[in-house]
Backbone bond lengths (Angstrom), bond angles and torsions (degrees), N, CA, C in turn:
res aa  C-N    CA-C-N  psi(-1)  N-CA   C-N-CA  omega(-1)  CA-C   N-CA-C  phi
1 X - - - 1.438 - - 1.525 108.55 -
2 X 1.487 116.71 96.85 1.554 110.93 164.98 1.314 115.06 -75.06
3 X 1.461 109.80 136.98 1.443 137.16 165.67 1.506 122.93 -107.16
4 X 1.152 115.16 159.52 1.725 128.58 -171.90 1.672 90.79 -142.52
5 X 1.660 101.72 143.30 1.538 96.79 156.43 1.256 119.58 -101.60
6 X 1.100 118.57 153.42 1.748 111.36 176.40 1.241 129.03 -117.54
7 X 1.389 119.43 144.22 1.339 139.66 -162.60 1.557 87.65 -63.21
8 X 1.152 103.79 142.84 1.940 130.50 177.47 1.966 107.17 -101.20
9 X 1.327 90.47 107.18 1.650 92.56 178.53 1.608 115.60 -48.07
10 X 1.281 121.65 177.93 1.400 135.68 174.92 1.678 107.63 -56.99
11 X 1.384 118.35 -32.05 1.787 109.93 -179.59 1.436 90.76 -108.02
12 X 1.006 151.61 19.29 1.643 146.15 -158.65 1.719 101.76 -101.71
13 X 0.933 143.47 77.96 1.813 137.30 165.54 1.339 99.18 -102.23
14 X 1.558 98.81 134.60 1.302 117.54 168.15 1.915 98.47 -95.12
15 X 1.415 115.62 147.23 1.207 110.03 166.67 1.567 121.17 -84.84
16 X 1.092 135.27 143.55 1.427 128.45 159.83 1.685 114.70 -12.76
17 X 0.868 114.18 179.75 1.971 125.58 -166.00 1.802 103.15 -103.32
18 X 0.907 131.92 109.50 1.129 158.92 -131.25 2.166 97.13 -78.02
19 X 1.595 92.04 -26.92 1.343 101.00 -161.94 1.471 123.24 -116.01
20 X 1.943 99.04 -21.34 1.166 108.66 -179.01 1.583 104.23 -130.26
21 X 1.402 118.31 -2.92 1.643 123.45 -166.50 1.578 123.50 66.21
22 X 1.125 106.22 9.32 1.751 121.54 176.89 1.386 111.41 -59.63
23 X 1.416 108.72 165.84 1.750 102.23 161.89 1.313 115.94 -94.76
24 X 1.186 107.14 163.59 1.871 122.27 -170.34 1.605 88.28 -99.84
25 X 1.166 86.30 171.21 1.782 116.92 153.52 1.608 106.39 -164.77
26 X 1.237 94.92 154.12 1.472 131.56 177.91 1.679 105.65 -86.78
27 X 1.596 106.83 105.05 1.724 130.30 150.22 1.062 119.01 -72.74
28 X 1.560 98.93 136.46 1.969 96.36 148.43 1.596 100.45 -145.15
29 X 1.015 84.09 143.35 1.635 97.55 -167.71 1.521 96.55 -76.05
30 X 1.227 134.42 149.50 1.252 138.44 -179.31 1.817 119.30 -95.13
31 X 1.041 117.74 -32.69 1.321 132.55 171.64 1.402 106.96 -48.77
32 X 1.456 108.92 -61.75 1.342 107.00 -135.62 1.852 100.30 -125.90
33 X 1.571 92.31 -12.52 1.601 88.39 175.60 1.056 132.11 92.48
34 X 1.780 125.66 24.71 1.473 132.61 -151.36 1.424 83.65 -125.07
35 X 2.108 110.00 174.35 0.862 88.84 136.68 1.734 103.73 -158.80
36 X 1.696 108.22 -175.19 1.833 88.62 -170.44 1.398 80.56 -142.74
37 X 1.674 107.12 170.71 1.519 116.38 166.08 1.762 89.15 -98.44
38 X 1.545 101.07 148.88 1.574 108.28 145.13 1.628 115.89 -129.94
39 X 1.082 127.90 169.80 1.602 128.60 -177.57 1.738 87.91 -108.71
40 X 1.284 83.88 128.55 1.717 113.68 153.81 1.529 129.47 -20.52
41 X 1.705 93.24 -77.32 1.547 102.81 164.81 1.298 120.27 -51.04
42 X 1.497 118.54 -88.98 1.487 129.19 -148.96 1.921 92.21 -91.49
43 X 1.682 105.99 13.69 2.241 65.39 -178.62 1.460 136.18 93.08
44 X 1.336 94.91 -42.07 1.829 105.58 -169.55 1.561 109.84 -60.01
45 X 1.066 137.59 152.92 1.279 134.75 -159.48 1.695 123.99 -153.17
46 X 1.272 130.33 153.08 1.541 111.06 -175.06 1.487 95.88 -87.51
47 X 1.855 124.41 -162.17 1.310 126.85 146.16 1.203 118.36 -64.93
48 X 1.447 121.69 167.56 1.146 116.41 144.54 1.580 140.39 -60.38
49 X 1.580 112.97 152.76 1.346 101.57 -157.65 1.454 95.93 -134.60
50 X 1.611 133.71 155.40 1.383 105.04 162.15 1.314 112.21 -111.98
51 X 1.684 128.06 42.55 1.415 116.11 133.18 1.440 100.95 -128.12
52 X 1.608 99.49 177.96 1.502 90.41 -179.69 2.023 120.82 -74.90
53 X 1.906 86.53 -34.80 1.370 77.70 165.54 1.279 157.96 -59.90
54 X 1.379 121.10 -10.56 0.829 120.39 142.95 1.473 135.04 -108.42
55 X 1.133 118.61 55.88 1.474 144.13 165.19 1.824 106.63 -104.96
56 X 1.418 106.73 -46.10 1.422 128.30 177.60 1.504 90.38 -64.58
57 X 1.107 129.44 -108.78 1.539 133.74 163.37 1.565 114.75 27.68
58 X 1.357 85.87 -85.26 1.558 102.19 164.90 1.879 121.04 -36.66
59 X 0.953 105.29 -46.20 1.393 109.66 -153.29 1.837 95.45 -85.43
60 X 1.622 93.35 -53.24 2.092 100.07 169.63 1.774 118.04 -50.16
61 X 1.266 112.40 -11.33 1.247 109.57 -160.84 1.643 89.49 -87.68
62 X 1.402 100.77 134.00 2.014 118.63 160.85 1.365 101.30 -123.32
63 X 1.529 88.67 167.87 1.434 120.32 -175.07 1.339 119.24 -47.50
64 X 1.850 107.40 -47.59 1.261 146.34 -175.49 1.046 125.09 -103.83
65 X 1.199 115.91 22.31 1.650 130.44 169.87 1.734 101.51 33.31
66 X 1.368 121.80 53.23 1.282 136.97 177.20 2.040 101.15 65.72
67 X 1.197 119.37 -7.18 1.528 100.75 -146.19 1.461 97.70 -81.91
């Protein structure tokens, strides 16, 4: 499975890694057209998605809506 990472638009932040505080980046798989965040450090990763926004979405979302 080849992957590319992708550049994060001007409103696009990924939050830190939910489990280890790492940075993310934004995948898209090239084959098939999906895409997921994974964190750097530990690995951990969302599903696949078929846009990016909601892969991002996915990944920013906490328990505690930051509070």
């Amino acid at each position: 499975m080849k992957e590319e990472n992708i550049e994060m638009g001007a409103n696009e932040e990924l939050k830190p890694c939910p489990f280890c505080g790492g940075e993310a980046i934004l995948i898209k798989e090239k084959i098939i057209t999906r895409f997921y965040v994974e964190c750097k450090k530990c690995s951990a990763m969302t599903n696949l998605f078929t846009t990016k926004e909601e892969a991002i979405e996915v990944w920013n979302r906490r328990t505690n809506n930051d509070r």
